[in-house]
C-alpha positions as a printed Julia matrix, in Angstrom:
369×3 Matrix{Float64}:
 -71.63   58.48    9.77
 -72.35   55.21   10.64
 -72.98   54.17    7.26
 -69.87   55.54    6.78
 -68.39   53.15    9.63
 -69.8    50.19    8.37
 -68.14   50.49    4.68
 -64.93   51.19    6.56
 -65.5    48.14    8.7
 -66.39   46.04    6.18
 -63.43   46.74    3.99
 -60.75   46.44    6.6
 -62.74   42.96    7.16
 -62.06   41.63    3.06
 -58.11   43.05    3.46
 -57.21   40.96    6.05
 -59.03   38.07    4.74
 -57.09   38.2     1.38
 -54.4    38.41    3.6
 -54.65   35.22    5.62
 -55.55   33.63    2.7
 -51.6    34.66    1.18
 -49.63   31.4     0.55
 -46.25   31.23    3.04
 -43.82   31.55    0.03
 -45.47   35.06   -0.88
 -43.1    37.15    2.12
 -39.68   34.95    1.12
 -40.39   35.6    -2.28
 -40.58   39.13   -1.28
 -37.54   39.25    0.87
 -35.79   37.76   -2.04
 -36.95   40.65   -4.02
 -35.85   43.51   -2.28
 -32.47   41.79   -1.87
 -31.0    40.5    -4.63
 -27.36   40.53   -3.64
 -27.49   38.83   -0.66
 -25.19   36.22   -0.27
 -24.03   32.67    1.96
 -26.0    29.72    2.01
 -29.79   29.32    3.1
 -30.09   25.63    3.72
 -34.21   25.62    3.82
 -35.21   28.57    1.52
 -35.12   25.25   -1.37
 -37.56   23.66    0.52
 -40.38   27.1     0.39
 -39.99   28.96   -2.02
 -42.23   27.99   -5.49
 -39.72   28.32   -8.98
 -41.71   28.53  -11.14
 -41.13   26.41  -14.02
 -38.38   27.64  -17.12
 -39.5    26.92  -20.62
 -36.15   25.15  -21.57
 -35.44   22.47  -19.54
 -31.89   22.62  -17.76
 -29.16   20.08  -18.93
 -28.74   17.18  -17.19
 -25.04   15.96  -16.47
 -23.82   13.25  -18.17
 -22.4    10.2   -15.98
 -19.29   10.08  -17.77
 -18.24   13.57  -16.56
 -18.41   12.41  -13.39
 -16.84    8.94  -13.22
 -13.2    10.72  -12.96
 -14.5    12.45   -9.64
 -15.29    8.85   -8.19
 -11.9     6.98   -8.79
 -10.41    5.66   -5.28
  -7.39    3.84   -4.42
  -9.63    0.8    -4.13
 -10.58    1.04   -7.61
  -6.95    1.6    -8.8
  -6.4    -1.5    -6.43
  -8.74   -3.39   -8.22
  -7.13   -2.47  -11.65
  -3.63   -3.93  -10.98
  -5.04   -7.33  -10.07
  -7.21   -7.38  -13.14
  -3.42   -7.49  -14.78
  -2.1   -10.22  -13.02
   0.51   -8.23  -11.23
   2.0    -9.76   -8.7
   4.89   -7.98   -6.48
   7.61   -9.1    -4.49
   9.54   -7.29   -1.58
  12.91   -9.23   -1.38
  15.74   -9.2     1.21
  19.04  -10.47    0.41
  21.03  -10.63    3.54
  24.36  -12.03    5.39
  24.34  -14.94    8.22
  24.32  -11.73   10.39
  21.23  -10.54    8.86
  22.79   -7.52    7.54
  21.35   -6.5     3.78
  23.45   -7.09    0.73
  22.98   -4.0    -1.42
  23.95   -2.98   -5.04
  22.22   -5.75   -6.75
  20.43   -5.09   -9.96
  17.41   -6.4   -12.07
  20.16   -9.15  -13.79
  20.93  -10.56  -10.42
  17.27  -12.05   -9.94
  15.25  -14.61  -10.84
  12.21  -15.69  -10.07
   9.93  -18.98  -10.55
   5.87  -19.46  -10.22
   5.71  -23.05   -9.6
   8.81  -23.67  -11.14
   8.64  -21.72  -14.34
  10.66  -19.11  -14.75
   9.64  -15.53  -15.17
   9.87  -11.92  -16.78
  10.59   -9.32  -14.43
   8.82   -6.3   -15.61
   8.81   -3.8   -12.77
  12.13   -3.49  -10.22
  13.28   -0.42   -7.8
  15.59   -0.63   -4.96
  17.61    2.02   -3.13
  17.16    3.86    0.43
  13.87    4.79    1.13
  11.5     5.04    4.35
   9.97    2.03    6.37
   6.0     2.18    6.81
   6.21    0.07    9.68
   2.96   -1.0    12.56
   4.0    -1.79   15.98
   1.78   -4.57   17.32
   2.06   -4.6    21.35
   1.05   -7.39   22.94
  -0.84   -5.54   26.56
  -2.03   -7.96   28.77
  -2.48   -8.67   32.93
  -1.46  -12.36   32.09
   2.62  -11.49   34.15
   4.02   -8.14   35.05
   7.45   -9.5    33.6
   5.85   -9.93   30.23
   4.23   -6.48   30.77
   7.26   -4.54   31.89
   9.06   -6.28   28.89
   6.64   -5.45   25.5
   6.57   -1.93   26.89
  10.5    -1.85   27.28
  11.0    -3.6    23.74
   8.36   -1.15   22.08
  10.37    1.98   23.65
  13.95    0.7    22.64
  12.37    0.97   18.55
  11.34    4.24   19.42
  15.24    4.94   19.05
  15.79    3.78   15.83
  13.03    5.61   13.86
  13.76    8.3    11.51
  12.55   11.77   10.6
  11.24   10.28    6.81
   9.74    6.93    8.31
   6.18    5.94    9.26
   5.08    4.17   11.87
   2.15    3.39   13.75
   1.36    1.75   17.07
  -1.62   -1.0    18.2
  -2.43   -2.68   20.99
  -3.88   -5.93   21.65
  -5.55   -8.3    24.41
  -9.03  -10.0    23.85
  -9.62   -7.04   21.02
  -7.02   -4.63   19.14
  -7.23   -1.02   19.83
  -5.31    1.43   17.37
  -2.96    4.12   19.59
  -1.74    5.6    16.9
  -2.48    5.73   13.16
   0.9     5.92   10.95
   3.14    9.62   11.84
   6.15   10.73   10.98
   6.11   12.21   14.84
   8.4    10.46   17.1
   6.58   12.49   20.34
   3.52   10.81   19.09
   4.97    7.17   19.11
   5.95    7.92   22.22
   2.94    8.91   23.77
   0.88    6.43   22.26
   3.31    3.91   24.3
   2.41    5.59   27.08
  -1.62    4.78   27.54
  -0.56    1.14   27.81
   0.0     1.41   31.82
  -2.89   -0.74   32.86
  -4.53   -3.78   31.21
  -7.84   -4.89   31.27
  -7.54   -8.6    30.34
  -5.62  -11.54   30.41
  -6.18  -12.94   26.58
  -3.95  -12.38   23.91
  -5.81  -13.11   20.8
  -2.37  -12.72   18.31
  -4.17  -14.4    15.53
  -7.24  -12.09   15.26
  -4.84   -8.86   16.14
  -2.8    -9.62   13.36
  -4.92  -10.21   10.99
  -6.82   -6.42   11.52
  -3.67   -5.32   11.2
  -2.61   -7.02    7.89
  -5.84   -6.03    6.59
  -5.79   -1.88    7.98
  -2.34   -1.87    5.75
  -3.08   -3.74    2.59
  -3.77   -0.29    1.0
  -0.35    0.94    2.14
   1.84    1.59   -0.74
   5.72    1.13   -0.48
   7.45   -0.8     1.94
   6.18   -1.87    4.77
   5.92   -4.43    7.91
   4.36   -5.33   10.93
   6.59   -5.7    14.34
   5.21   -7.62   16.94
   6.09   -7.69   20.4
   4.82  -10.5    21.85
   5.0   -13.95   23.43
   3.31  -15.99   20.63
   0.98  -17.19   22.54
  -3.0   -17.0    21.0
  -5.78  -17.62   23.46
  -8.85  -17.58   21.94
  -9.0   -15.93   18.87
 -11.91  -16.67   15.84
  -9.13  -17.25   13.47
  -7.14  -20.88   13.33
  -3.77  -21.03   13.13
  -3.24  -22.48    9.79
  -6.33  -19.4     8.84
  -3.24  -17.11   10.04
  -0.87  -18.47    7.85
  -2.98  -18.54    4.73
  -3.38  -14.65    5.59
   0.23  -14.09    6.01
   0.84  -15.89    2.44
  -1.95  -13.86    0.63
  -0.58  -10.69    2.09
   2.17   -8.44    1.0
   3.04   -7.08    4.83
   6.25   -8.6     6.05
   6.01   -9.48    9.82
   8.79   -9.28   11.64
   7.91  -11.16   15.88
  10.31   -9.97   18.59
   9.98  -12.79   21.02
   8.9   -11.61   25.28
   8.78  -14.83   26.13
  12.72  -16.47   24.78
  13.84  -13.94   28.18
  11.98  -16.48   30.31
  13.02  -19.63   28.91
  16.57  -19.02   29.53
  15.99  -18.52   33.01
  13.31  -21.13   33.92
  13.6   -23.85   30.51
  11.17  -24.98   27.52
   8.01  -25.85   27.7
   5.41  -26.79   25.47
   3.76  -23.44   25.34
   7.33  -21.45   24.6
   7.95  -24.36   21.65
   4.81  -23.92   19.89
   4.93  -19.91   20.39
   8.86  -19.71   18.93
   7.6   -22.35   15.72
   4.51  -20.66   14.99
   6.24  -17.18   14.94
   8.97  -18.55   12.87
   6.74  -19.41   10.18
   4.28  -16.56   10.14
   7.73  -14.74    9.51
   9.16  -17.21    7.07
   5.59  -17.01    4.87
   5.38  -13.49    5.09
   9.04  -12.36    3.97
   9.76  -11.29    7.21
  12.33  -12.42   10.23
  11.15  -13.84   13.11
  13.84  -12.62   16.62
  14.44  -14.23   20.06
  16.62  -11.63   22.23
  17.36  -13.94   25.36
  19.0    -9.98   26.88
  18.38   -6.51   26.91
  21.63   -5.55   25.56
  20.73   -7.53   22.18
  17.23   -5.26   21.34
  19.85   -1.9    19.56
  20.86   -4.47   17.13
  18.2    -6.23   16.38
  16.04   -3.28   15.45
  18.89   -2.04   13.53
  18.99   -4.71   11.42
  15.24   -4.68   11.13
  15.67   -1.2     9.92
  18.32   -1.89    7.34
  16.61   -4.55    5.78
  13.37   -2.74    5.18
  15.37    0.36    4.23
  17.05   -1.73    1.34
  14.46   -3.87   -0.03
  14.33   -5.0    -3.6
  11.09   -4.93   -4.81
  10.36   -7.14   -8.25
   6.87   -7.35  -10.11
   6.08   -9.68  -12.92
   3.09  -10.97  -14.52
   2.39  -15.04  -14.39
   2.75  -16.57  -17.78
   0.04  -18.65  -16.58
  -3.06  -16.34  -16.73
  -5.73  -18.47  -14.88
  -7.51  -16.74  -12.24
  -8.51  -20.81  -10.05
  -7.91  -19.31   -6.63
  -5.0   -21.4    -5.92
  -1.47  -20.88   -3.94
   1.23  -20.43   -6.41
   4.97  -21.12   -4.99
   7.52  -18.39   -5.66
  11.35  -18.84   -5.93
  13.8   -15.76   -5.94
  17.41  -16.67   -6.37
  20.27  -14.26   -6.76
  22.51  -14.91  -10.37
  25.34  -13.46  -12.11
  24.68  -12.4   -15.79
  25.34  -15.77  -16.9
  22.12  -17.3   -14.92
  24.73  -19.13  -12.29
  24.2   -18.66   -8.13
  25.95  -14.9    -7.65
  28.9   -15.1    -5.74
  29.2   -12.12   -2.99
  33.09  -11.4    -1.69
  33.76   -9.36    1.58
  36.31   -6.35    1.16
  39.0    -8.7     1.81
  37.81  -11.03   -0.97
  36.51  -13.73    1.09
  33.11  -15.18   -0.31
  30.23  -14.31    1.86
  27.56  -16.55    2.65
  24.19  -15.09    2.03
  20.42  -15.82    1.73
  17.49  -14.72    0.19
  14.42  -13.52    1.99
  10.97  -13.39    0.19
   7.14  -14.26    0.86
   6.8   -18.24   -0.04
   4.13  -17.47   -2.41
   0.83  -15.82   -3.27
  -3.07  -16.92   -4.62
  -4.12  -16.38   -7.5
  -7.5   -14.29   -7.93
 -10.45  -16.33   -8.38
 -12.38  -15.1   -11.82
């Protein structure tokens, strides 16, 4: 019997060594085994379990199948300036900034440093505006405060159910409220965070800028409003910087003015001069339209006509007869003609010639190659 004991001893002994001995895989190998139509993913069985090896090896995929998968809007970006392609937005509107519409491909023409060119691509019609709001929100005055929040409240009115719109704010840094929604509620309530500013600065240049280059992927028509004094503290970017940007860039900008309400009260000064020229011309090079409500009352129209004119846009493409890519700013001219090539004349419904002008960016660069 205790021989007996001893064999059983000893064999229970060599079964559980062979056991320990077992390599980890061996029980989720198992497992697998005895279920074979489990299912749902098993993020670390890849990293245990031993395949063993096949005798044919698997296919690998060719790149080319999976180029198609990897095409971006950057990359189809990148492929219409290979071409040359430049595009225009143009406005053609009355002394009261109201747009001219019903104009056709014949009634254009347009000039790349004076030489005239093909127009290959042209659309017009009624369609949505992709329009930012830039808000200027600083602690600099209350009045200026209580105004850029009023101003940004009265567009609120004129957007419609088809438009897109977004909303940033701006001191020392830009902070994005909203990106672009068809949601008027969410307009509105992106207004309303900007109750109580941090900081004093308004860096315009450096806020406009981000802004210009967050949209230069938007397709269609679109713009940048600013509500602001046009006044730049500090920013990294120069002025003339700013208005190389707004000439490279396809984004109208269109500056509503907080600061004309204080000059007619209390006078000019040399701060309110340079503010009104510089937003002038950031609006001129841009294609946009640079306003100065003095009242209240004169904010309904103003965004109407804002509206209007981005509603009824003309937009023309051509490619430069002049193919070199040297990096430098080419000067545009769009004029309105009659089939014959002469200035268009444009009659009011009682006949009377109307006296009209012709909004576009001032030029563009050329790529460097």
């Amino acid at each position: 019997m205790k021989h007996l004991s001893a064999v059983r001893f000893l064999t229970l002994s060599l079964v559980a060594g062979a056991l320990l001995f077992l390599p980890p895989s061996f029980g989720l190998t198992q497992s697998q085994d005895q279920n074979p139509s489990s299912s749902g993913p098993k993020p670390n069985v890849g990293e245990t379990v031993l395949v063993p090896k096949k005798t044919t090896p698997a296919p690998t995929p060719q790149p080319e199948e999976k180029k198609p998968e990897k095409i971006n809007p950057k990359d189809i970006f990148t492929l219409s300036t290979s071409t040359n392609l430049v595009n225009v937005d143009v406005m053609v509107v009355d002394n009261n900034g109201n747009p001219i519409p019903s104009l056709g491909k014949v009634n254009f023409k347009v000039s790349d440093d004076g030489v005239p060119q093909a127009i290959t691509n042209f659309s017009t019609g009624e369609a949505p505006m992709t329009i930012c709001m830039l808000v200027e929100f600083s602690n600099k005055w209350w009045g200026f405060l209580y105004m850029a929040l009023r101003d940004s409240y009265e567009f609120v009115r004129v957007i419609e159910p088809k438009d897109w719109v977004a909303v940033v704010s701006f001191d020392m840094n830009q902070q994005i409220l909203q990106d672009f929604t068809q949601n008027r509620s969410e307009v509105t309530q992106a207004l309303d965070q900007l109750r109580i500013p941090g900081f004093s600065e308004t860096n315009l240049w450096d806020a406009l800028a981000f802004t210009i280059d967050r949209m230069k992927d938007v397709q269609g028509r679109k713009a940048i409003l600013v509500i602001c004094t046009g006044i730049d503290t500090f920013s990294k970017l120069t002025y003339d910087q700013m208005l190389k940007i707004s000439r490279t860039s396809d984004t109208a900008i269109y500056p509503v003015s907080i600061l004309e309400f204080m000059t007619v009260r209390y006078g000019d000064s040399i701060d309110s001069l340079q503010a009104r020229n510089a937003l002038i011309s950031l609006a001129k090079y841009s294609g946009g339209q640079a306003y100065f409500p003095r009242f209240e009352g004169e904010l309904p129209s103003i965004y109407q006509q804002i509206a209007a004119q981005l509603r009824t846009q003309y937009s023309l493409g051509f490619v430069p007869t002049n193919p070199s890519k040297d990096g430098k700013f080419h000067k545009l001219k769009v004029e309105v003609v009659d089939a014959q090539g002469n200035p268009l004349k444009v009659a009011d419904q009682k006949g009377k010639n109307v006296k009209y002008r012709v909004v576009s960016r001032e030029g563009y660069y050329a790529p460097k190659s």
